[in-house]
N, C-alpha and C positions, 0 to 999 in steps of 0.2 A: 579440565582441572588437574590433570594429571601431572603437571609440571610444581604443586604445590605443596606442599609439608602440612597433612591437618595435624597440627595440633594446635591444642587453646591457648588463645591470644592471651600474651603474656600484659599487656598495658593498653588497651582498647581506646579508643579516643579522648572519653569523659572520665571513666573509671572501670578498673576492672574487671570483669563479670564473677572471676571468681573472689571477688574481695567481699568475704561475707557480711560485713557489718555495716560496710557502706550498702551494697545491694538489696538489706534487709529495711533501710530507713533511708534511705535518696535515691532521687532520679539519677539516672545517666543517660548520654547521647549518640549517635552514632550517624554515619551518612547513611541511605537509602540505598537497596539497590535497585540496578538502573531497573531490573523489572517489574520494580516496586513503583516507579514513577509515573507508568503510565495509572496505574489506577489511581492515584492522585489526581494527575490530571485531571483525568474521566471523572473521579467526585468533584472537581474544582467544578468542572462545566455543569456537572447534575449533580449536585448537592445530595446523599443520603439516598444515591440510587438504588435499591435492591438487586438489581438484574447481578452487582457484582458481591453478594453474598452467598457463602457456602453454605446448605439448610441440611442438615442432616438428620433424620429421624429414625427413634429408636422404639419397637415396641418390649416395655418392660412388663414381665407378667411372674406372679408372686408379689410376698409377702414384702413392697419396697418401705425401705425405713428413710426418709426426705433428709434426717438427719447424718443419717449416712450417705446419702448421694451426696449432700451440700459437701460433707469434708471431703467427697472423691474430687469433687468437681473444686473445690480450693487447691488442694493440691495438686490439679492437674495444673492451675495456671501457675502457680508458684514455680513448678518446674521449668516452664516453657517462658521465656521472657517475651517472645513474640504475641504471646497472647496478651499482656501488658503492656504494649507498645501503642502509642500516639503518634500523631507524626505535625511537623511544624515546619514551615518555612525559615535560613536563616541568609538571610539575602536570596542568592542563587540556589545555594543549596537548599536539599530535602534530607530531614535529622528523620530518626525515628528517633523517641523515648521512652527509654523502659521506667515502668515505674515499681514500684517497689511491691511486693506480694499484699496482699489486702480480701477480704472475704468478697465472693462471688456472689450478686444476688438470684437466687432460684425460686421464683414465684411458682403456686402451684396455679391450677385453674379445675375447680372440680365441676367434673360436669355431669357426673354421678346423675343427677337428679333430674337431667333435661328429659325432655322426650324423648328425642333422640340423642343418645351422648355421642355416635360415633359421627353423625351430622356437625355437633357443636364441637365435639376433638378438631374435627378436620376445619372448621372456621377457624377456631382460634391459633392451630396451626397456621394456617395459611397467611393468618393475619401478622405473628410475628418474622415468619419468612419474609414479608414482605414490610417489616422495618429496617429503616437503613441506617445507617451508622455518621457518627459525627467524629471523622478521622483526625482532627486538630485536638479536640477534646479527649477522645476513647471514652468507655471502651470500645473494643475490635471484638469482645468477646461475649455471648449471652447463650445462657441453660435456661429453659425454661421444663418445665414438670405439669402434662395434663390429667387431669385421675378420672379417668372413664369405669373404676367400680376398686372395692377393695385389693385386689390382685390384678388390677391392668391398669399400666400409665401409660405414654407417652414421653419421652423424655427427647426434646429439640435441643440440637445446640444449632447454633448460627454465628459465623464469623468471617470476617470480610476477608476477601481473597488478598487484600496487599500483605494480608501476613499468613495467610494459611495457602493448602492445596489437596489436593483429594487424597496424595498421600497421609500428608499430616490428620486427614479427618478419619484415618484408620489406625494412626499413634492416638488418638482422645481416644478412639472406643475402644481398643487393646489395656490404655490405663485405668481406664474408668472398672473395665469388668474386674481387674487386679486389684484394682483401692479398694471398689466397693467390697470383694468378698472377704481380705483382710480387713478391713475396719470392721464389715460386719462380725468378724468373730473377736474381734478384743484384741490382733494384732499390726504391727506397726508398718508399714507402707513396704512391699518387698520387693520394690524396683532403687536398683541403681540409682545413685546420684547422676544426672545429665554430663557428661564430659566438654559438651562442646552446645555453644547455641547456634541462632542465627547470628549474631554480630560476628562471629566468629568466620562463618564463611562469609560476610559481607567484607571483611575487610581482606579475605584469600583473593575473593574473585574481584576485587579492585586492584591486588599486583597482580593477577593474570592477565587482566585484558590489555596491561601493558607489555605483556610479553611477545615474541613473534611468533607463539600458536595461537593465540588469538588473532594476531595481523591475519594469518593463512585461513583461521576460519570466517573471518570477514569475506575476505579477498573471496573463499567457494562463493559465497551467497547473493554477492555482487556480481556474480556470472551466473548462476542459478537462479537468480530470478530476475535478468534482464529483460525488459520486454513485455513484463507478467501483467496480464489482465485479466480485469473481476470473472471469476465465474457467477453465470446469476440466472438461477431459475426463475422464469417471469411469476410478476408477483398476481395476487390475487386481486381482481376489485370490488370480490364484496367481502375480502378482507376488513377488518376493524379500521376507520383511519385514527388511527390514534399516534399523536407525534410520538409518544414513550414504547420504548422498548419490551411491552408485556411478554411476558414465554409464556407455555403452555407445552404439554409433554402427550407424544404418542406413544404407544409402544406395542411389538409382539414378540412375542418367544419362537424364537427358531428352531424348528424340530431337533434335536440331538446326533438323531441319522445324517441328517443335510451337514451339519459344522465336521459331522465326523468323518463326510465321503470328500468336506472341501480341504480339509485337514491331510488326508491319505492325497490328495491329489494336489496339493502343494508338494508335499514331500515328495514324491515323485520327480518336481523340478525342482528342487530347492529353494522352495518359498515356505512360509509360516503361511498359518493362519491369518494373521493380521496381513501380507503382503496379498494373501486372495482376497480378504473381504478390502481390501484397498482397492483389487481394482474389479472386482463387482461394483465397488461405490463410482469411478471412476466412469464406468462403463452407461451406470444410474443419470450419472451428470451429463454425460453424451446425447442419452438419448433424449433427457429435456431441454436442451442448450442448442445442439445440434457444434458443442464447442468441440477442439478436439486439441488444443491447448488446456489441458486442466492442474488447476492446482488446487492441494486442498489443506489444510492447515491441521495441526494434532499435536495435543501436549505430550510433554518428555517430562520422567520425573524431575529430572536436572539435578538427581543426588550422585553424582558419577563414583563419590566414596564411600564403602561400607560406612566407616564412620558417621557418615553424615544418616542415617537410617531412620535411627530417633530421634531425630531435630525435626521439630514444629519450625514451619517458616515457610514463604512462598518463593519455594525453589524448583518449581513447576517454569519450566520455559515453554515456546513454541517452535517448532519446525514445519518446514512446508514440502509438501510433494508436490511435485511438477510432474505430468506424466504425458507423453506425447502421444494419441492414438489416428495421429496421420498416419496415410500407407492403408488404412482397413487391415493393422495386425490380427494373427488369432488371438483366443486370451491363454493360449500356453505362451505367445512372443511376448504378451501384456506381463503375465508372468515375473520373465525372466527380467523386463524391463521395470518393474516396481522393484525386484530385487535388488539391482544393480542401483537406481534412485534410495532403495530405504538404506542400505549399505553407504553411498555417500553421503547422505543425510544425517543419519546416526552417530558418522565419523566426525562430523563439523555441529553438535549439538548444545555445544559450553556456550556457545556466543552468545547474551541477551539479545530475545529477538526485536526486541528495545529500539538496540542498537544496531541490529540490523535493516530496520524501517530506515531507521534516521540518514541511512546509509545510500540510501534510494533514491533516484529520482524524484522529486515531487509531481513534475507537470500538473502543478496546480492544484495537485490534490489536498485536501484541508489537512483528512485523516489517512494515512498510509493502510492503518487497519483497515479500512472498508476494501482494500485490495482481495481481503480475507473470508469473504462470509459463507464458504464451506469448513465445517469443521468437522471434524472425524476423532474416536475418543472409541480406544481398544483397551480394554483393560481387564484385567482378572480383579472381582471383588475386592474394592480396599476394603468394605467395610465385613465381614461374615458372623456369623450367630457365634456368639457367646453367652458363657455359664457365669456367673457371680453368687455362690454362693446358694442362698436360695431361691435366688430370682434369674432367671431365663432372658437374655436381651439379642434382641431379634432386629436388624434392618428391614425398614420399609424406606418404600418406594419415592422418591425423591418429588418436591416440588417445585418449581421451579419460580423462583421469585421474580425473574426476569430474564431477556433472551437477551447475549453480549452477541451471538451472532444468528445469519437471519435463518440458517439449517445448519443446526451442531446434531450430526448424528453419532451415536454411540453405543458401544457395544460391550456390556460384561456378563463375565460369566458366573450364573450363579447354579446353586444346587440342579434346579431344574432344566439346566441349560445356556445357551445364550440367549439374553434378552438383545434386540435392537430396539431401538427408541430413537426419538427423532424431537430436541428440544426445538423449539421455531417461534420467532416474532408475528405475533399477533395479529400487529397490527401488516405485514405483508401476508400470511398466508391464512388458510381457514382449516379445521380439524381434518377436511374431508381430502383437502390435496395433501398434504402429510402422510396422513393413513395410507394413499397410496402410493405414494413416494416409498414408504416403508414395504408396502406388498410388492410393489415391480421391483425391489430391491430382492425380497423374499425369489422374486422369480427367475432375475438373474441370478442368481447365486444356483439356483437350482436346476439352473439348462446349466451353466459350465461344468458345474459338481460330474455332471451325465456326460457332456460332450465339450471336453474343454479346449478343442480344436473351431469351435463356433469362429466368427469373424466379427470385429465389432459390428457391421455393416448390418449384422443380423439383428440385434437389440433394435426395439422398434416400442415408445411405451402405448400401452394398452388400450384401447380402444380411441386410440387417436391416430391421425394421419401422420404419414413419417417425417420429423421436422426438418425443414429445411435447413443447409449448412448457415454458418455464418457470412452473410454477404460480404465479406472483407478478411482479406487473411491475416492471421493472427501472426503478431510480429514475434520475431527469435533475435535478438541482439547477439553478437557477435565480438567482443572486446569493446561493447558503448555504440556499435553499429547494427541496426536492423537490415535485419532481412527477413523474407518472409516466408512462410513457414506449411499453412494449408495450399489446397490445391484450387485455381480460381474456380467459380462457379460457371455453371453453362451459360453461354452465352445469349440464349436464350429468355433469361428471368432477368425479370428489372432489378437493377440494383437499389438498394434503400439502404437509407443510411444508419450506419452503426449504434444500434441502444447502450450501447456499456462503452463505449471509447471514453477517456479519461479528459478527451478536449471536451465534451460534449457539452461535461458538467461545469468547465472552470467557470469561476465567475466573472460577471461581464462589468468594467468599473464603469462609470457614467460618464468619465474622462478620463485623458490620457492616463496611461499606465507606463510610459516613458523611462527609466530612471534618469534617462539625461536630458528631459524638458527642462528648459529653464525658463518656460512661460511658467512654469506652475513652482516656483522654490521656494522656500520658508518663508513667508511673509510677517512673521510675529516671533517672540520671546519663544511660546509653546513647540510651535513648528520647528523650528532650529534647535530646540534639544530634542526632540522626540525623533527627526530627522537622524540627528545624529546617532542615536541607541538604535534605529533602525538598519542605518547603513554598518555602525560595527556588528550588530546579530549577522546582517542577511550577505557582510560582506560585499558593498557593492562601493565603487565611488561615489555616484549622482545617484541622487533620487527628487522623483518629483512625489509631493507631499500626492497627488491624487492616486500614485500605482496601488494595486493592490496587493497585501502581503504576501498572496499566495500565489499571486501569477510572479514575481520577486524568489519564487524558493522558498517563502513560508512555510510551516507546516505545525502538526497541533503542542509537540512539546517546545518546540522553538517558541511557539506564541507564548506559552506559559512562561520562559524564560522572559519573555519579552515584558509582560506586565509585570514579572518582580524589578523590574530594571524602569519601568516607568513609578512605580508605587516608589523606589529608590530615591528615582530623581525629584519627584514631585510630590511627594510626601501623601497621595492619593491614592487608593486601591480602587481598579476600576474591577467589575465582574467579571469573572471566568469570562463571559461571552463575548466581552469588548471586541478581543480580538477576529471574531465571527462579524456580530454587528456592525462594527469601524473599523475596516481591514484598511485603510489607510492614513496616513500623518494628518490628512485634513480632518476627517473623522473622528479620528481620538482626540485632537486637541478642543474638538468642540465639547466632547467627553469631558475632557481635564477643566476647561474655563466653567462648566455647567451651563452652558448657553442653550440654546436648541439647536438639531442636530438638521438645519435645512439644507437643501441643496444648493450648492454655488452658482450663478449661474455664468454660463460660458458660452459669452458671446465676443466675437474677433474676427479682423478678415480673413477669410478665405483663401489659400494662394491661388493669383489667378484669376480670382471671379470679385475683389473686392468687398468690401463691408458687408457681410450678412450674416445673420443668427444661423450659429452654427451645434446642428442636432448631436447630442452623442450618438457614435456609432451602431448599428444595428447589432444583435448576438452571431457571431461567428456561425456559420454553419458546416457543420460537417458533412462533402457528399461523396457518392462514388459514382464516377464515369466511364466511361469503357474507348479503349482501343478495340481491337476486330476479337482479341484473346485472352483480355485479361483487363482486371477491375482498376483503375489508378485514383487512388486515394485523394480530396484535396480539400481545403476548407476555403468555402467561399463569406469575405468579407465585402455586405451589402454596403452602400456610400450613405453616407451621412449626410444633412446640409444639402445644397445648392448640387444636383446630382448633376455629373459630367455627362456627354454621351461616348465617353470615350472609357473601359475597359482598361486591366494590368493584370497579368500574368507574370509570378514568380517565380525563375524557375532555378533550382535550387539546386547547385553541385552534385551530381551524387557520389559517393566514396564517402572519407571519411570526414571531409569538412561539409557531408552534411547534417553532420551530429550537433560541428560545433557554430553554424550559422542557423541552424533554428529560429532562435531567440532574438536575431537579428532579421529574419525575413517577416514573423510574428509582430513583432513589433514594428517592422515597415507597412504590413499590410491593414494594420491600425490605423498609423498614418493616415495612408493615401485614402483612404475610406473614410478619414475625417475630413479631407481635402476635396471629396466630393466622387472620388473614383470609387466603381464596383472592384474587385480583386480576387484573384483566384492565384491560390498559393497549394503546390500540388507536388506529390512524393513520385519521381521518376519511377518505372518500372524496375521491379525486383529490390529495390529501397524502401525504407520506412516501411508505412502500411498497404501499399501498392500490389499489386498480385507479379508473379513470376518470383528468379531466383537472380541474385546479383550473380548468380557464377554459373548463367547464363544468359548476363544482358548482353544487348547489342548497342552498338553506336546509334546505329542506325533506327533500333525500336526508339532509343531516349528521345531524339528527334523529331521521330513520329507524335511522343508523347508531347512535344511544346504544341503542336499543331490541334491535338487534340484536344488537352488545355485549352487554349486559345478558341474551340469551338463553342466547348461547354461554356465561356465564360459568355460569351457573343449570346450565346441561347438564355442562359441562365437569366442574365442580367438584362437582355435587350439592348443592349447597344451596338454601333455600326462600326465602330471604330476598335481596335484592341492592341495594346503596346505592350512591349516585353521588356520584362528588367530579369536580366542574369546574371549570375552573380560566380565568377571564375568557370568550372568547368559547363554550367549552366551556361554562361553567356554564350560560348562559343557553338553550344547547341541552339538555342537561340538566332547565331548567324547564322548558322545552316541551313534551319526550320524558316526563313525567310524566301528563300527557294519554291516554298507551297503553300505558305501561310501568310495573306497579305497583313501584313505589320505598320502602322502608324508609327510609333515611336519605337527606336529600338537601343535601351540601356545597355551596355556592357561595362558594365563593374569588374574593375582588377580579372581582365579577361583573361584567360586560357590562348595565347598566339597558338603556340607550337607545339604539337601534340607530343613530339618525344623528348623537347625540353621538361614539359608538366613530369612526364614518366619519369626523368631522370629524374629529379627535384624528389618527388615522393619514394622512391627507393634512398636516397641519401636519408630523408627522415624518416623512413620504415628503419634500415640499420643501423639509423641511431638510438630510434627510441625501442624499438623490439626488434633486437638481430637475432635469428633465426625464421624458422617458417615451416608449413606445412608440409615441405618436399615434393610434393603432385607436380612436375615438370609439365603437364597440362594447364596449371592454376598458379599463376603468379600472386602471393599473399603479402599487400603493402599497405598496412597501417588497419590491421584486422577485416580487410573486405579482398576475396578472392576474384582475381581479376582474370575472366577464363584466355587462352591465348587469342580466338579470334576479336576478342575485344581489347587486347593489348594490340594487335596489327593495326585496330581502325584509330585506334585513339593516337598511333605513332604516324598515320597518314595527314590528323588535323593538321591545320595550316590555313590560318583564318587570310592570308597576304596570297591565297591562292585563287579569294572569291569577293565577290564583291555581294553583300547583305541589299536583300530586295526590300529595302524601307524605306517610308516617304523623309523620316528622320531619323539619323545615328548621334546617339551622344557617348562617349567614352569620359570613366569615372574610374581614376587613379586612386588609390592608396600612397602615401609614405614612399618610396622606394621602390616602388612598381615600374619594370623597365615595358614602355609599348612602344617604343620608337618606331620600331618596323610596324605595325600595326598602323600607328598614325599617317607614318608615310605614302604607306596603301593607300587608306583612303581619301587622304590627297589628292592623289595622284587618281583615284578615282571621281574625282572633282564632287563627293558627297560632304567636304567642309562639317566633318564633325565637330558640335562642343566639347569642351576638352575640358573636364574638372580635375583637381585634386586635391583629395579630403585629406585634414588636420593627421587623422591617424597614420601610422605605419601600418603596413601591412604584414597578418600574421599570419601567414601561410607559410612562412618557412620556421615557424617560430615553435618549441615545443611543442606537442598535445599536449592539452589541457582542458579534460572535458568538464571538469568544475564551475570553469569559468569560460562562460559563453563569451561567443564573441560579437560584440552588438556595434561596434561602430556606428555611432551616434552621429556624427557630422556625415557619414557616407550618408546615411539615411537621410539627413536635412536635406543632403542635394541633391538625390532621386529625386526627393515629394517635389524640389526644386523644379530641376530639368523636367517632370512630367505635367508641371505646372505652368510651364511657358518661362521661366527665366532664361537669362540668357546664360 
C-alpha cells in the first residue's frame, strides 16, 4: 500500500463517512473487499457457520457495573462502522452497509446459583461461540455478560471475521478498559475521534490493485506457488465423521529456556524466532507426510500503515511459505532458507490472497483454499490484562467455534511464556494425535535449539516407523512448466499411487465433458441462456450443456458470480450449492424448470462397433510405472461401452507445448474410452509429475518412456493390441519407439519431421516472447524449460525421412498450415500408403504462448477417435 495517500475519503460511494448527521440517521454503501468475499461465499454455501467467528473471552473480576459495560460496549460500535456493517448482493457486486449507531444488546446469564457455576459459565459460553450470524441482515457484532458471583463475570464478545481480525479484537479490549474506567467515574470517553475507517481503506486498496505494484506482487505468487500441492497429514479414522467443520483446541506452554536458546540461535544466523519455529513446524510436517515440498499458510496483519492501527476491519491477509527440504539440508541451511522465503514473502504481502487463488490454476479444483490446510499463526498477545478502574480484565483462553482449517497451529506469547496450540477439525483428527503433533513439535524445537547442524533426514516421529518418501515427485513449475523436484524412490518399493494429487479428486461427469460436443448442445430456451452465461464466465467458445464446471476452469467464487447472473437472468435464486450439486448446463436447467433432477440417458452408436448402449466412462485413474530408474507418472482411462481389445497410448510433447496441450489430450482420452478404448496418457521423464530433471532428459530415455507406456497399458488393461497417438514432438518419439515396441496403429498429429527445424522454430519464439535467458552455455533456455546440450545434439539429429516406423498402420493428422510434404513422401515411397487427415483448425504452434487458453483442438480430436476407430 505504499504507493497510497491515507487520508479520509473525502466523498465515499453512498455518503460520506465523516458527514455527521447523515451518518447519525442513514445507511450508506460501499464495495466489499476482495478479502472480504470469500467469507461471503463460505456463509453463502454454510449459512451461519460459526467455524468463521471471532470468540473472544474476557475474565472480569470486581465490582462490574452492566450499565457501565453496556455504554463501553455502545460506544465501542458507534466508533467502528465495520461493526455495524451488513452485507448484500447488488447484481455482481458485494456492498457492505453501515448502519447508523444504535444500542448494543448485552444479556446477562447468572449462574451464581448453579451447582456448579464455572461448569454452566463454560456452557453457555460455548453455546454463544457457536452462534452464527446472518450476514445479509447483521448484526456482525454480539457482547454477551456471564455472572459466575458478585465480583466475577465473563464478558464474550463475538464477531464474524468478514469485518474483524485478531488485531482489531485487541483495539475492542484496549477501548472497552478506557470507556469502562472513565464512565465509571463520571467522565466522558478519552479516546480520540476515529480519523479513518474501514471504507476508507476499501476504496485505497481498490486504486492500488490497479496499479503496477500490485501487477508485480501478483506476478511473485504466480511463480511462488506453481506446482503447489496439498500438504496433508493422513487423517484419523476413529476420527468423528462428521460432514461440519468442528474445532477443538490443544495446547502446551513451552518452557521459557527452550524459546530463549531458539531465539539466541536464530540470531546467531539471522533468523527470528518466528523463521525457527517455521521451520521446526516444517520439519513436523516432513516427518508425518514424508513430503519435502511444504507449504504452509499465516496471517499478516495487512495494516502496512501506522494510520491504519486503530481501524476495526478485516485487514488480516494471508501469505504462504513454501519451503523446499530436498537435498537432506541441515536446519542452520533450513535456516537461512525460511529467511530468504520470509523476506520475499513479506515484500509481496498487500495482494488479497483472494486474488491470488483466483489467479491459479484450478485443475479442477472446486476450492483453491483446500490447497491450504496447514496454518501457522505467530503472534505476540493481541489481547493482554488490563485495569479499568475497579475492575481487573484478564484474557482467557480461546474456544474454538469451528476449525477453517484441518491443523491451524499457533503460537503466542504470553506472561508465562510461549503457548503452542494446535486448533484442528474434529471431524479429521482425534485429541490424542494433536497432542502429539504438539509434543514432537516440543521435541524438534528442542534437539535444533542443542544441535542446529542436525539433518532433516534425522527427524523420525516417535514411536513410529520412518515414513516413507512420497511415491511421486513433487512437481516445481518453471515459467507454467513442470519439472520435477524430489529425488525418485528406490527402485525396489512398489509404486502406489498418489493420495493428494489434485487429478485424483476432480469430478468424474457421467458424460461428455467436451466443450465442443455438439451431440450434447442446448436443446431448449433454458439451456441456451444458461449456456451462454456459462461460456462468457468460463470464457470458452463451445460448450456442451453435460461438461462440468470445474473440469471447464470453474472454481468456488466464479460459482458465486455465476448464480448472481443466473438469479439475473431468470429471475430464480437457486442455493449456494447448486453450483456443487448441478455443475453442469443440463443440471441446473432442470434446477431452473423444477422438474426432477434424472439422469439423461446416453445411448448412441458406437464408432466402429455400431449401435449399442453406451456406459459412461470409468473414473480416471491415477498410476505410477517405472522405467529401470525412475517413476513415470500417467492416468489411465478404463473403456467404456462395448470394450475394444485394442489399447492407446498418449504421448504428449514435452517442452513447453506440454503445458499447453494438456487439455487437449485429457479430453481425447475421454473420448476414446467412450469409443470403447482402454488409454494411457503419461508425463515423459523429467516433465510434469514423472521422476528425473528436464535438464537432464535424454532423447533417447523419452523413447524408452513410449515403450514403457505401451507395456504398462498392455498389462494394466489386458489387451493384445496397443496404438500410439503423438502429438508433435511426441509423435516423432513415437516413430522411433516403433523400432522395440510392436505398435498396431500409429497416429502422428502435426509431427515433429526435422529436429533442428523444430529447434529453430522454438528459439524464434523463445526471442519473441522472452528474450533473454539463463546464460549456462551448458543449458540452452527456450520457452522456460532448460534444454541441456547433449539433448539439443540428439533432438538436431531427428529426421523422421531417415526411418521407416515399425507399424502395422501409419496415419498422419495435419493441422491448418502444417507443412509434411517431405514426411509424406517418405512414406510413400516407403509403400506404407498412409491416411492422410486435415483438421479444420490452424495450427498453433507457432502462434503466441498463451497458457490461459488451452489448446483443445476439437476437430483434431474428432479424427483421432476417427482414424482409431476404422474410418477411412
Amino acid at each position: 500500500m505504499s504507493a497510497l495517500r491515507l487520508e479520509p475519503a473525502e466523498t465515499p460511494p453512498a455518503a460520506p463517512p465523516g458527514a455527521a448527521d447523515a451518518a447519525a440517521t442513514e445507511e450508506y454503501a460501499f464495495p466489499a473487499a476482495v478479502g472480504q468475499q470469500k467469507f461471503w461465499l463460505l456463509d453463502q454455501i454454510h449459512p451461519g457457520d460459526p467455524a468463521y467467528n471471532l470468540t473472544i473471552r474476557f475474565r472480569v473480576t470486581g465490582p462490574l457495573r452492566t450499565d457501565v459495560a453496556q455504554q463501553a460496549v455502545d460506544e465501542i460500535v458507534r466508533r467502528h462502522e465495520a461493526l455495524r456493517t451488513r452485507f448484500v448482493r447488488d447484481g455482481e457486486t458485494l456492498l457492505q452497509v453501515v448502519a447508523p449507531p444504535s444500542p448494543v444488546p448485552l444479556p446477562v446469564d447468572d449462574v451464581e446459583r448453579d451447582p456448579d457455576p464455572a461448569q454452566a459459565a463454560d456452557r453457555a459460553m460455548a453455546a454463544e461461540a457457536r452462534r452464527g450470524f446472518n450476514l445479509e441482515t447483521g448484526p456482525v457484532f454480539r457482547a454477551r455478560l456471564v455472572r459466575r458471583g458478585a465480583d466475577e463475570h465473563m464478558l464474550l464478545i463475538t464477531i464474524h471475521q468478514i469485518v474483524s481480525d485478531g488485531w482489531s479484537t485487541g483495539i475492542v479490549l484496549r477501548e472497552f478498559a478506557a470507556l469502562y474506567e472513565a464512565y465509571d467515574a463520571g467522565r466522558p470517553s478519552p479516546l480520540p475521534e476515529p480519523t479513518l475507517q474501514f471504507a476508507d481503506f476499501v476504496l485505497w486498496q481498490s486504486e492500488w490493485l490497479q496499479t503496477p505494484a500490485a501487477a508485480a506482487q501478483l506476478a511473485f505468487w504466480q511463480d511462488h506457488l506453481k506446482g503447489v500441492q496439498p500438504v496433508r497429514i493422513p487423517y484419523d479414522e476413529s476420527a468423528a465423521s462428521s460432514g461440519s467443520a468442528k474445532g477443538s483446541i490443544e495446547s502446551i506452554l513451552l518452557p521459557r529456556a527452550l524459546t530463549d536458546r531458539l531465539t539466541a540461535a536464530g540470531h546467531q544466523h539471522g533468523a527470528t524466532l518466528f523463521m525457527s519455529c517455521l521451520s521446526g513446524l516444517s520439519l513436523l510436517l516432513h516427518s508425518r507426510t514424508g513430503q519435502t515440498d511444504l507449504t504452509v499458510s499465516t496471517p499478516t496483519v495487512g495494516r502496512s500503515k501506522t494510520e491504519l492501527e486503530p481501524v476495526v476491519g478485516r485487514f488480516a491477509n494471508t501469505v504462504v511459505f513454501r519451503t523446499d527440504l530436498s537435498g537432506d539440508p541441515t536446519f542452520v541451511e533450513l535456516l537461512d532458507l525460511s529467511r530468504r522465503t520470509v523476506t520475499d514473502v513479506m515484500a509481496n504481502q498487500d495482494i488479497p490472497f483472494t486474488q491470488v487463488l483466483e489467479s491459479l490454476p484450478t485443475q479442477g479444483q472446486k476450492d483453491r483454499h483446500a490447497l491450504f490446510q496447514m496454518h501457522f499463526i505467530f503472534q505476540k498477545a493481541f489481547l493482554t490484562p488490563a485495569t479499568a478502574g475497579p475492575i481487573a480484565i484478564t484474557p482467557v483462553r480461546s474456544l474454538s467455534p469451528g476449525a477453517m482449517h484441518e491443523l491451524n497451529f499457533f503460537m503466542v506469547e504470553r506472561d508465562e511464556g510461549w503457548r503452542a496450540s494446535c486448533e484442528y477439525n474434529t471431524a479429521r483428527y482425534t485429541p490424542e494425535t494433536v497432542r502429539g503433533l504438539l509434543d514432537e513439535l516440543q521435541r524438534i524445537l528442542e534437539a535444533v535449539a542443542a544441535d542446529p547442524s542436525r539433518r532433516v533426514s534425522s527427524f523420525r516421529p516417535a514411536d513410529t516407523d520412518p515414513p516413507r518418501p512420497a511415491p511421486y515427485p513433487q512437481p516445481v513449475y518453471q515459467n507454467g512448466r513442470s519439472h520435477a523436484r524430489v529425488a525418485t524412490p528406490p527402485v525396489s518399493e512398489p509404486a502406489t499411487p498418489p493420495v493428494n494429487r489434485l487429478e485424483a479428486y476432480l469430478p468424474t461427469p457421467a458424460v461428455a465433458t467436451d466443450p465442443g460436443d455438439a451431440r450434447v448442445a442446448p436443446r431448449d430456451e433454458y439451456e441456451v441462456r444458461l449456456a451462454e452465461i456459462w461460456r462468457e464466465l468460463l470464457r470458452v467458445d463451445r460448450l456442451c450443456v453435460t461438461a462440468n464446471f470445474f473440469d471447464l476452469g470453474g472454481y468456488s467464487l466464479l460459482g458465486a458470480r455465476l448464480l448472481v447472473r443466473v438469479q439475473q437472468a431468470f429471475g430464480s435464486r437457486l442455493p449456494p450449492t447448486a453450483v456443487y450439486d448441478s455443475p453442469t448446463v443440463e443440471r441446473m436447467a432442470e434446477l431452473l424448470r423444477g422438474g426432477p433432477l434424472t439422469p439423461r440417458a446416453t445411448t448412441g452408436p458406437s464408432p466402429g462397433t455400431g449401435p449399442a448402449e453406451v456406459a459412461p466412462p470409468g473414473r480416471p485413474v491415477p498410476c505410477f510405472f517405472r522405467q529401470p530408474d525412475r517413476p513415470l507418472y500417467g492416468v489411465y482411462h478404463p473403456a467404456a461401452g462395448p470394450v475394444r481389445r485394442e489399447g492407446v497410448v498418449l504421448c504428449a510433447p514435452p517442452g513447453h507445448e506440454y503445458m499447453s496441450s494438456h487439455w487437449c489430450f485429457r479430453l481425447l482420452a475421454a473420448e476414446l474410452a467412450r469409443a470403447g478404448f482402454p488409454v494411457l496418457r503419461y508425463d515423459p521423464s523429467g516433465v510434469g509429475d514423472s521422476g528425473g530433471e528436464f535438464e537432464q532428459a535424454r532423447a533417447a530415455e523419452w523413447i524408452g518412456d513410449v515403450g514403457a507406456a505401451a507395456r504398462e497399458l498392455a498389462d494394466r488393461a489386458g489387451v493384445s493390441d496397443v496404438s500410439l497417438v503423438g502429438l508433435r514432438l511426441g509423435a516423432a518419439l513415437a516413430y522411433q519407439a516403433t523400432a522395440e515396441t510392436r505398435v498396431k496403429h500409429l497416429v502422428l498429429w502435426d509431427p515433429v519431421v526435422n529436429g533442428r527445424q523444430y529447434l529453430a522454430g522454438l528459439r524464434r519464439l523463445h526471442a519473441r516472447e522472452c528474450p533473454g535467458g539463463r546464460g549456462d552455455p551448458a543449458v540452452e533456455e527456450l520457452l522456460g524449460y532448460f534444454y541441456p546440450g547433449p539433448l539439443v545434439e540428439e533432438l538436431e539429429q531427428f529426421d523422421l525421412t531417415a526411418g521407416r516406423p515399425a507399424a502395422e498402420r501409419v496415419s498422419v493428422l495435419l493441422s491448418q498450415g502444417t507443412d509434411a510434404a517431405r514426411l509424406l513422401a517418405h512414406l510413400d515411397g516407403e509403400r506404407l500408403r498412409p491416411a492422410v487427415r486435415v483438421a479444420r483448425e490452424p495450427g498453433p504452434w507457432e502462434a503466441p504462448v498463451d497458457y490461459t487458453r488451452p489448446v483443445l483442438l476439437h476437430d483434431g480430436r474428432r479424427q483421432v477417435v476417427e482414424l482409431l476407430s476404422g474410418g477411412a
